[in-house]
C-alpha positions as CSV (number, residue, x, y, z in Angstrom):
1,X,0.0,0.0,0.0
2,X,1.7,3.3,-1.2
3,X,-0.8,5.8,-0.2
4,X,-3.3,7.0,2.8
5,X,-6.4,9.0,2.2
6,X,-9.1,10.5,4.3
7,X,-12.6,12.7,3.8
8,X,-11.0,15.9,5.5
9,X,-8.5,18.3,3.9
10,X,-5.2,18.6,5.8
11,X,-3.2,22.1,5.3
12,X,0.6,21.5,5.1
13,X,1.0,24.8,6.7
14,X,-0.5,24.3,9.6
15,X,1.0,20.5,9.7
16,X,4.5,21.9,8.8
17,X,5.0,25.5,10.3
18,X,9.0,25.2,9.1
19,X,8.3,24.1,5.6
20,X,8.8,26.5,2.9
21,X,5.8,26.3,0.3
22,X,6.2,27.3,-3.0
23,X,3.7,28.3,-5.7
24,X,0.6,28.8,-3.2
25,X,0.2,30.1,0.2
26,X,-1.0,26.8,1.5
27,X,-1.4,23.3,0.6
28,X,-4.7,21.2,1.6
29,X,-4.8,17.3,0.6
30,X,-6.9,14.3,1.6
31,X,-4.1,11.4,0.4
32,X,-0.1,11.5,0.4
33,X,1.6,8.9,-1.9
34,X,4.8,7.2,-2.2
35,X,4.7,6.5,-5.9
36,X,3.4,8.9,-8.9
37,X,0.9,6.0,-10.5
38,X,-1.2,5.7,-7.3
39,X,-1.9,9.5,-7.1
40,X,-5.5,10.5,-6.7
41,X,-7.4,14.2,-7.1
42,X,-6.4,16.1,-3.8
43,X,-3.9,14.1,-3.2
44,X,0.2,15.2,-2.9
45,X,3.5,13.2,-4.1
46,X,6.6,12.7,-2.1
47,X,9.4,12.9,-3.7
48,X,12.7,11.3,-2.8
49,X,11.6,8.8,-0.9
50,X,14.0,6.3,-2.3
51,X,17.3,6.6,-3.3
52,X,17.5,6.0,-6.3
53,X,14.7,7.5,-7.8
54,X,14.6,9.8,-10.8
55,X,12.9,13.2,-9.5
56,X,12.4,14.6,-12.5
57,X,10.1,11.8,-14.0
58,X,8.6,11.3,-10.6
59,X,7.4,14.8,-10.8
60,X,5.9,14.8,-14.4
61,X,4.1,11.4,-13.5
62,X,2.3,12.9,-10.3
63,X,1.2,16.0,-12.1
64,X,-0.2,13.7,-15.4
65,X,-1.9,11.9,-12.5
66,X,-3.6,14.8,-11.1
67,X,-1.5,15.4,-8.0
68,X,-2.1,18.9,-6.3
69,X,1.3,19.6,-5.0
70,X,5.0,17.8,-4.3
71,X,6.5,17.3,-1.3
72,X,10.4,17.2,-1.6
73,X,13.8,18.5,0.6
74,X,15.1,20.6,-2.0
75,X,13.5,22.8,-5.4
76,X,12.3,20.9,-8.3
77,X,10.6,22.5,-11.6
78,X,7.3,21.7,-11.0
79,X,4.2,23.2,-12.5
80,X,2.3,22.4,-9.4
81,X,2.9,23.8,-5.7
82,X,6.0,22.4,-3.7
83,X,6.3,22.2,0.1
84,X,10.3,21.5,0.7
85,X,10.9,19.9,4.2
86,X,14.0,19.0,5.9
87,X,13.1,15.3,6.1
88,X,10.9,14.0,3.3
89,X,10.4,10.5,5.2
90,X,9.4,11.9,8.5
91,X,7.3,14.4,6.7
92,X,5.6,11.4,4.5
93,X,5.0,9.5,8.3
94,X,3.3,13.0,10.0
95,X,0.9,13.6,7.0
96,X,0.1,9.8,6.4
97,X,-0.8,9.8,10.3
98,X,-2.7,12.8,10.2
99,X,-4.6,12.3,7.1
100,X,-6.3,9.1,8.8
101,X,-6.9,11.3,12.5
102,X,-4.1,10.6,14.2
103,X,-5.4,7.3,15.4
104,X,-2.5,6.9,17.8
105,X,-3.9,9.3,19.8
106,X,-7.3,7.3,20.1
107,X,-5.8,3.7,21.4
108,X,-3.6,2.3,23.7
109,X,-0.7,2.3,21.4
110,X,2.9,0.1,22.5
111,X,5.8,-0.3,20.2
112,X,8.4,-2.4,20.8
113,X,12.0,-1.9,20.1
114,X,15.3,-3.6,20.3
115,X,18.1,-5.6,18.2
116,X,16.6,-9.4,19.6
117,X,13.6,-10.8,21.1
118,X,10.9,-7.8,19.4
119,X,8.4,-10.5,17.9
120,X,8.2,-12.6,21.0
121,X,8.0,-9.6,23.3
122,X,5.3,-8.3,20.7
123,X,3.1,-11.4,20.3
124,X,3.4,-12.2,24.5
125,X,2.1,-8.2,25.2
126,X,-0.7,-8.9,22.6
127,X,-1.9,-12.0,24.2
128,X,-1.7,-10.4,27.4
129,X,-3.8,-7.8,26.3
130,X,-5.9,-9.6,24.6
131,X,-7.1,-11.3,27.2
132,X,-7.6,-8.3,29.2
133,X,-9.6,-6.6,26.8
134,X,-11.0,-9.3,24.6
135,X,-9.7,-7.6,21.4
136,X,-6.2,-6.1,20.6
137,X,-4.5,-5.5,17.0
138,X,-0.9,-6.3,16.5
139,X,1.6,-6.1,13.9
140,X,4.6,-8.1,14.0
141,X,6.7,-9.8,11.5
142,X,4.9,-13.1,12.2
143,X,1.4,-11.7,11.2
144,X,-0.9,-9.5,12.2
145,X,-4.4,-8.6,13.6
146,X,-6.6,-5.3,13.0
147,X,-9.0,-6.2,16.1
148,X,-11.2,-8.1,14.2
149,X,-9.7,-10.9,11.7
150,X,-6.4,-12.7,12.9
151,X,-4.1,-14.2,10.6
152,X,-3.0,-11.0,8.6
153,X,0.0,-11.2,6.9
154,X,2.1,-8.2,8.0
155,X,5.4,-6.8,5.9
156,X,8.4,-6.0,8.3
157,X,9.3,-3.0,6.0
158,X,5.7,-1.6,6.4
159,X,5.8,1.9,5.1
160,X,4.2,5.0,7.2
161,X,1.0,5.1,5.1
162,X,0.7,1.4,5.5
163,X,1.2,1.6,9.5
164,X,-1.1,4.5,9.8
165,X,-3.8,2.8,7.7
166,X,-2.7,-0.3,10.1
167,X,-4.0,1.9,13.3
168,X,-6.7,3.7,12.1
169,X,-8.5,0.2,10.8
170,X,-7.7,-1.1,14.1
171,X,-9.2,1.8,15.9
172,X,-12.4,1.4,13.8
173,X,-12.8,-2.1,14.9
174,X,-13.0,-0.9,18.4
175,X,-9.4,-2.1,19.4
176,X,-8.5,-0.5,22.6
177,X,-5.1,-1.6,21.6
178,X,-2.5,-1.9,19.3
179,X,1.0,-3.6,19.8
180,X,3.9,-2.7,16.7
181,X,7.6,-5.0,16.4
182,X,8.9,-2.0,15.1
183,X,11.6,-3.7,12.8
184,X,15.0,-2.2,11.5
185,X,13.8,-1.0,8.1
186,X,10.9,0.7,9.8
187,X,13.7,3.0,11.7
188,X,15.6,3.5,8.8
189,X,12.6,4.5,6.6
190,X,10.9,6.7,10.0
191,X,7.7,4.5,8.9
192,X,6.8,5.5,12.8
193,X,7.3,9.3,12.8
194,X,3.9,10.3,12.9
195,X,3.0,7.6,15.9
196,X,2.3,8.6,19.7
197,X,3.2,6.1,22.0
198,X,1.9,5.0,25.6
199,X,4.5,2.5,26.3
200,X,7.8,1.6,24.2
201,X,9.1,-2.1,25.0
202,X,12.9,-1.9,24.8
203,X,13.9,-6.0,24.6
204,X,17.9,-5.3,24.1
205,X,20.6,-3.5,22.7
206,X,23.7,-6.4,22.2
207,X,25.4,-7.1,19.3
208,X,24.4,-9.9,16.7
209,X,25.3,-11.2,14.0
210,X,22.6,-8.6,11.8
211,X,23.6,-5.5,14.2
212,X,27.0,-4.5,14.2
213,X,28.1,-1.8,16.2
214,X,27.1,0.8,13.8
215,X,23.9,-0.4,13.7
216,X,23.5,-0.9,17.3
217,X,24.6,2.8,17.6
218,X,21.7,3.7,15.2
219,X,19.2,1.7,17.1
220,X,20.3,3.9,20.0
221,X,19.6,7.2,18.0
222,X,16.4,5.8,16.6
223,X,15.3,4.9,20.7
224,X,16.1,8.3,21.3
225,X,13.7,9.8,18.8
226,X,10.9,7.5,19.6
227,X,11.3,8.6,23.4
228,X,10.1,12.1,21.9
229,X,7.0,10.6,20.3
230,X,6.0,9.2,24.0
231,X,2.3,10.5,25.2
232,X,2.7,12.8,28.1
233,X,1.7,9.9,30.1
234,X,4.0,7.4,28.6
235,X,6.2,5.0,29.7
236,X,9.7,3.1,28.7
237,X,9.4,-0.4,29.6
238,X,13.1,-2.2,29.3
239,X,15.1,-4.9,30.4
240,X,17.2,-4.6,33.0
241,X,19.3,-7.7,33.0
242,X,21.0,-6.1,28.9
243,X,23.8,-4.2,30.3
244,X,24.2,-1.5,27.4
245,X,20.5,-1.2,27.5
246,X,20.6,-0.3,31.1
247,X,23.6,1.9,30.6
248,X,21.5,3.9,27.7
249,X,18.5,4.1,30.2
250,X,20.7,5.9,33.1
251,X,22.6,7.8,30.8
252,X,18.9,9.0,29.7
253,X,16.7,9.1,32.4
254,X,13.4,8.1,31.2
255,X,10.7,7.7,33.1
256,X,10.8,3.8,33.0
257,X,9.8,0.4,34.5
258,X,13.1,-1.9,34.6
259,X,12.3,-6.0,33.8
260,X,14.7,-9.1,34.4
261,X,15.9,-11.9,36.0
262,X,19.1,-10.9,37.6
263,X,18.5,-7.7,37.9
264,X,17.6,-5.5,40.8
265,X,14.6,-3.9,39.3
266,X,10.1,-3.4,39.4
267,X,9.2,-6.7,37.9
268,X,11.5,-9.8,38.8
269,X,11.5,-13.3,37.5
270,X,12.8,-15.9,39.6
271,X,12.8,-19.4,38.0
272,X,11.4,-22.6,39.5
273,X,11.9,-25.4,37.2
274,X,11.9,-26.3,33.5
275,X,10.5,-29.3,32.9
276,X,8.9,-31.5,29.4
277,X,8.1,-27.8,26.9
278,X,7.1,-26.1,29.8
279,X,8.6,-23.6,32.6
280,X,7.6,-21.8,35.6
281,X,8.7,-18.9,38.0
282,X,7.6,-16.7,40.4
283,X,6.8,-13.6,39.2
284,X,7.3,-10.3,41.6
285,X,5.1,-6.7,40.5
286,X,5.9,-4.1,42.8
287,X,4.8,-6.0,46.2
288,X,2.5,-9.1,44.6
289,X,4.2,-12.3,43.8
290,X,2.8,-14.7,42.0
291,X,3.3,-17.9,40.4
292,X,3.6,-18.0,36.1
293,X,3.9,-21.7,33.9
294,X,4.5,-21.1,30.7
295,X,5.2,-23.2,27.6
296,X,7.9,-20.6,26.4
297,X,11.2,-22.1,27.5
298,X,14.2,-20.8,27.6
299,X,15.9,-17.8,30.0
300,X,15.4,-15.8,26.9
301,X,11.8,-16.0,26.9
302,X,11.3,-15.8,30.7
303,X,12.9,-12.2,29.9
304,X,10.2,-11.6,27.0
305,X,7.3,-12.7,29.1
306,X,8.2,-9.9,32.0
307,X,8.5,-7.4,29.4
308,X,4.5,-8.4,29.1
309,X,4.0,-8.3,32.3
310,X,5.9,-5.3,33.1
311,X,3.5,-3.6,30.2
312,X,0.6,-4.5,32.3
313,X,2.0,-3.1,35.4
314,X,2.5,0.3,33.6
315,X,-1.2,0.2,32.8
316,X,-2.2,-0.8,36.0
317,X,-4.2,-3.8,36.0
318,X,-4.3,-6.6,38.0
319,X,-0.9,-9.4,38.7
320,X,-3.4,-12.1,38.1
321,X,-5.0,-10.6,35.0
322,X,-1.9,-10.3,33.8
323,X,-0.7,-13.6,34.3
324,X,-3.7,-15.6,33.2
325,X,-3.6,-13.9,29.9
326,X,0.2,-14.5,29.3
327,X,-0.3,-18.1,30.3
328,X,-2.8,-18.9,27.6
329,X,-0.6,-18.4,25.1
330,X,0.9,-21.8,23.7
331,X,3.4,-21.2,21.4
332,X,4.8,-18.9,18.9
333,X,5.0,-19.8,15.6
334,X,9.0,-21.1,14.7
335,X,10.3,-19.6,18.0
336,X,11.5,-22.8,19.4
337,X,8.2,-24.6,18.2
338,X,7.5,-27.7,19.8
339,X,6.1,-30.7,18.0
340,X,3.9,-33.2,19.8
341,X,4.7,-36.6,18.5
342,X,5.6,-40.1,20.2
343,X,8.8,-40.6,18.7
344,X,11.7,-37.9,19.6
345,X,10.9,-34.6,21.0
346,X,11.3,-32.2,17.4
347,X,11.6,-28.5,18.4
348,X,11.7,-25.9,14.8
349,X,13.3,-22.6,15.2
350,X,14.6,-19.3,13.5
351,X,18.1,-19.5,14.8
352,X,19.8,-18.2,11.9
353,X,22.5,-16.5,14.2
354,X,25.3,-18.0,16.2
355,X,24.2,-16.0,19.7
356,X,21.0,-17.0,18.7
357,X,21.5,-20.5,17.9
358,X,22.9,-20.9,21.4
359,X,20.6,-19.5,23.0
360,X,18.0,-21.9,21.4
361,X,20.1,-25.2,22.3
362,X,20.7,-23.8,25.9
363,X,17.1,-23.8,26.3
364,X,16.5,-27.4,25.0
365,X,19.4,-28.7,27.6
366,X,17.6,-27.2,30.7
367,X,14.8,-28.7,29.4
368,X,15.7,-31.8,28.4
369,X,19.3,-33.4,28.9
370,X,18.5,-35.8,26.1
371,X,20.9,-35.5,23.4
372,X,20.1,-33.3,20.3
373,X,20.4,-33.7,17.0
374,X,20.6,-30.4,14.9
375,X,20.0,-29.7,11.6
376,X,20.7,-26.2,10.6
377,X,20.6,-24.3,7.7
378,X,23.8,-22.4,6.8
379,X,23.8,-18.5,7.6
380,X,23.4,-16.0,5.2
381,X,25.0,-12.9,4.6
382,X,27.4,-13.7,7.5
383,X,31.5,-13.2,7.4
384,X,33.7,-16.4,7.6
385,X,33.6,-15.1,11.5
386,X,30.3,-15.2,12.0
387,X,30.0,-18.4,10.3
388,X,33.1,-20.0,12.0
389,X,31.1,-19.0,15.3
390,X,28.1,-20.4,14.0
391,X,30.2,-24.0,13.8
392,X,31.4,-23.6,17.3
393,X,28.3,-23.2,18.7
394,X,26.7,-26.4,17.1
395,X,30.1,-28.2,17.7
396,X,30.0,-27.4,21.8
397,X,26.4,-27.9,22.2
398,X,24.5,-30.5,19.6
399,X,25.6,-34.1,19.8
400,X,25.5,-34.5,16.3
401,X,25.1,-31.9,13.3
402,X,23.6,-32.1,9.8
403,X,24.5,-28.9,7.8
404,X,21.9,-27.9,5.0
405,X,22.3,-24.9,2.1
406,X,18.8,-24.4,0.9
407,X,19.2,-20.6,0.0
408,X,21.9,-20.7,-3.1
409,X,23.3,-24.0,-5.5
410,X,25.5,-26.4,-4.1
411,X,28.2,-25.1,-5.8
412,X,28.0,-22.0,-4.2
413,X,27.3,-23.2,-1.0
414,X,30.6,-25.1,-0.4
415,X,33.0,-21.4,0.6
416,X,30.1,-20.8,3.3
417,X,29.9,-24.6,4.5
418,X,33.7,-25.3,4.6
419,X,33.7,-21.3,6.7
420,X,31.3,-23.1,9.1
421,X,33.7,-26.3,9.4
422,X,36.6,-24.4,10.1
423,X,34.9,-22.9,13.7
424,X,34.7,-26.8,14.7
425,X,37.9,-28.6,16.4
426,X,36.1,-32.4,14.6
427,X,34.6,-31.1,11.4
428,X,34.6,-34.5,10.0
429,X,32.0,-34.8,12.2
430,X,29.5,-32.6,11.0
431,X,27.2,-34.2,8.0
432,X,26.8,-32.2,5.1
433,X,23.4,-32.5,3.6
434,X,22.4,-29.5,0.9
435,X,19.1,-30.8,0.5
436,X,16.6,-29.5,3.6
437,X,14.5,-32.1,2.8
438,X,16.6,-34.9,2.7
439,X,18.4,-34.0,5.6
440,X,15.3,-33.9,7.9
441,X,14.6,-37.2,6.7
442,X,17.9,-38.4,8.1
443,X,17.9,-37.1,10.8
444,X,14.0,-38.3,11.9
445,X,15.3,-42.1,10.4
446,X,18.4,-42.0,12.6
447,X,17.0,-40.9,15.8
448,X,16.9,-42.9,18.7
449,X,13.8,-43.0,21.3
450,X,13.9,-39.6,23.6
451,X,16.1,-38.2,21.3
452,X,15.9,-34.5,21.1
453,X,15.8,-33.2,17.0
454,X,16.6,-29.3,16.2
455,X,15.5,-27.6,13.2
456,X,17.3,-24.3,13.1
457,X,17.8,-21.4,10.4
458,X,14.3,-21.1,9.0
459,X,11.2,-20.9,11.7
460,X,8.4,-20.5,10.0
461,X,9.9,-19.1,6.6
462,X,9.5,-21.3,3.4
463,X,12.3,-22.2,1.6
464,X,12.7,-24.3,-2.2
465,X,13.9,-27.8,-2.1
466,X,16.5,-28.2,-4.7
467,X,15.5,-31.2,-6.5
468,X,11.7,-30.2,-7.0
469,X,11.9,-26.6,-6.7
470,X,8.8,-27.2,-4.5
471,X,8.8,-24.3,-1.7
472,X,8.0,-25.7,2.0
473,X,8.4,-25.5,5.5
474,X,10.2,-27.2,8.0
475,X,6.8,-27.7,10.0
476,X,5.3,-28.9,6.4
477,X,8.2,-31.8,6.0
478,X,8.1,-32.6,10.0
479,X,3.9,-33.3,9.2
480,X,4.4,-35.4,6.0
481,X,7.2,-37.2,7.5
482,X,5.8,-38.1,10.6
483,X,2.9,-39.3,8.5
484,X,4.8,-41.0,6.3
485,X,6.9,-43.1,9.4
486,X,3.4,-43.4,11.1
487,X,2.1,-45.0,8.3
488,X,5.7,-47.5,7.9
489,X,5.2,-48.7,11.4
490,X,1.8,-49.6,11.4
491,X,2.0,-51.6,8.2
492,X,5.5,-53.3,10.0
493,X,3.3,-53.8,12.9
494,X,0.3,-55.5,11.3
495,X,2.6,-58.2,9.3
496,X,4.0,-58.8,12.9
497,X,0.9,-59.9,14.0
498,X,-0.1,-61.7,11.1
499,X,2.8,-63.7,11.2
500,X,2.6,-64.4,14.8
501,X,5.9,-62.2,15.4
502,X,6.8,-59.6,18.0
503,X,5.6,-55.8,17.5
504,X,8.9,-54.3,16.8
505,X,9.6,-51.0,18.4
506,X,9.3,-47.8,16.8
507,X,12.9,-47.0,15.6
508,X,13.0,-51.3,14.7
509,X,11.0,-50.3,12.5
510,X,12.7,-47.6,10.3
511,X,15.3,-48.2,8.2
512,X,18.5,-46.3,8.0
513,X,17.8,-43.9,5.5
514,X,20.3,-43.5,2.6
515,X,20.4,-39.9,1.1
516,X,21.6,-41.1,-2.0
């Protein structure tokens, strides 16, 4: 969606008192637009949105489509009025926001911010809420709901007219709230200029493999900004246990709630026990304590779900409110997604990162001490570093690893694969299986009883297999497979009985599977 529009007329004076407006003495539109062939009667063109645009055929496109007036940050010949802004993006987010009513203003409205954990943190507020107040939009990069139909599919590199649009359908739903994962490319684009906030979630601020220190210092900057878009009321909620987030905090002095485990801080999480796909811990909110079981493992998570509940002390309602509604939530889609089945416990997540990766398998072994069998899916866009990390962490904590390439051709593949071989001290250890597919196979055929089976580097994203260029999903193979063994063990089991043999066990009853 490249354009927002409304029935009222908005005057770019009075929405931009700085702006210099050339060709009229004031501009009034009901639509802004990011592209010249969407333009509408009334409506005005940004210009320079992207780089690499060519401004002078943008701006004789958007007057042969009836545009009233140009926005851009320097002087163009134009035939139409022009209003020239300092900052065309942030000027594209106020209007697109204004031209719907500023629905911001109307809802509860929490974005949440940070270099890991936001989808998690987003999806466990929404819940929360949700159960609170029976209805709550959110936008995340897992999907989306606008308060009425769930399921949405919602793009990470939303613009500002598409966000806006987000909020105001929400708000006409009769949403009392709406929760934004406000992704990289929306900071970089200021696709949430025009947004007030009542809460901003901060999850973290250390390094990854995605988020250099450069970046990390513009995801600083951008938290900065968005602290100026706060209601007067609002709130930073953050977590206390990331040390350069807590450093940025007191170096800033926001009014804030602090979250965490270790931490000395308002909402504490002190662990119990982890035990099958499920952990508990008591839960501390100013003076209530109170017990939370959860089927989000991992430290990680624990840190995500006070975040949620650290949200829902800011807007006062009740600990066990609170809890019940963070409770019902089962699982999150390819965020160490567990898969119910008799044979091995199978657990499907993004881990495409090497501090994430660890993170993931630290979580399976205070789970479950059962060895674990990874299969994970080469990074991309990494350096021979990050990838030689990426082998150390599957080295020191799987007990056996099957390497896949899914995302280039074989051929290509080998300079990334032989990069993640040299972080491991035994790399002819490590099987090397291109094909996805194939290598889910083996690893499902070879495990033993209790056996623990990892399926990192994709979540919930669908990738091509190579030898049918059919596109799939790890959860789609792990169904058809478990079908397919289901289906090989009862037919083992019913010539057993008819020839008066033993029933054979299940992994008796599964060959060895041979990838070629």
């Amino acid at each position: 969606m490249s354009r927002c529009a409304s029935t009222t007329l908005v005057s770019l004076r009075s929405l931009f008192p700085k702006a210099q407006i050339l060709g009229a003495s004031d501009v009034r539109c009901d639509s802004c637009h990011s592209h010249p062939e969407t333009v509408k009667p009334n409506g005005v063109l940004f210009i320079g949105l992207e780089d690499t645009e060519d401004l002078a055929r943008q701006v004789i496109e958007g007057v042969a489509n009836g545009a009233v007036a140009i926005v851009t940050e320097q002087f163009l010949p134009s035939p139409i009025p022009q209003c020239i802004v300092s900052d065309v993006r942030e000027a594209y987010a106020v209007l697109a926001n204004a031209i719907v009513g500023n629905p911001s203003k109307k809802v509860l409205t929490i974005g949440v911010i940070g270099t890991h954990g936001k989808t998690t943190a987003a999806l466990i507020t929404a819940a929360m809420l949700k159960h609170v107040g029976n209805r709550v939009a959110y936008h995340s990069t897992l999907g989306g709901c606008d308060g009425a139909a769930a399921g949405l599919r919602s793009d990470p590199d939303a613009t500002a007219g598409e966000l806006a649009s987000f909020i105001s359908k929400a708000q006409l739903n009769g949403s009392p709230a709406v929760v934004l994962e406000i992704t990289d490319e929306m900071l970089c684009t200021r696709a949430t200029q025009g947004i007030e906030f009542d809460v901003l979630l901060f999850t973290s601020l250390r390094k990854s493999q995605r988020v250099d220190k450069l970046r990390a210092r513009g995801v600083e900057n951008s938290m900065q900004r968005l602290m100026a878009q706060l209601k007067n009321h609002g709130v930073i909620v953050y977590n206390a246990d990331d040390a350069r987030l807590n450093r940025w905090i007191q170096r800033h002095q926001p009014h804030s709630i602090g979250y965490g485990i270790d931490a000395a801080c308002d909402v504490m999480g002190r662990k119990l026990k982890s035990q099958g796909n499920t952990q508990s811990m008591m839960v501390q909110v100013g003076r209530s304590v109170m017990p939370l079981t959860s089927r989000l493992v991992g430290d990680h998570n624990a840190r995500h779900i006070l975040g949620a509940v650290a949200i829902g002390y800011a807007f006062g309602l009740d600990t066990d409110e609170i809890v019940a509604g963070i409770e019902r939530l089962q699982r999150i889609p390819g965020r160490l997604q567990s898969i119910a089945n008799p044979l091995c416990s199978i657990t499907i997540d993004l881990a495409d990162q090497a501090d994430r990766l660890a993170v993931s398998l630290h979580a399976l072994t205070r789970v479950n001490s059962a060895p674990i069998i990874c299969v994970a899916e080469v990074p991309e866009s990494a350096t021979a570093e990050q990838l030689m990390a990426y082998g150390r962490v599957l080295e020191r904590a799987a007990s056996r690893v099957i390497l896949t390439q899914s995302r280039t051709s074989t051929a290509n593949a080998q300079k990334t694969i032989w990069s993640v071989l040299d972080g491991c001290s035994h790399p002819a250890a490590i099987q090397i299986v291109p094909n996805r597919e194939t290598a889910i196979e083996l690893a499902f055929r070879s495990a033993r009883p209790g056996d623990q089976i990892m399926l990192a580097g994709w979540g919930t994203v669908r990738w091509t297999n190579n030898q049918t260029r059919e596109s799939k999903s790890d959860l789609d193979v792990v169904e058809a497979l478990l079908a397919k063994l289901d289906g090989e063990h009862n037919k083992t089991g019913a010539n057993a009985a008819v020839n008066g043999e033993a029933m054979p066990v299940a992994r008796q009853s599964l060959r060895i599977f041979d990838p070629a």
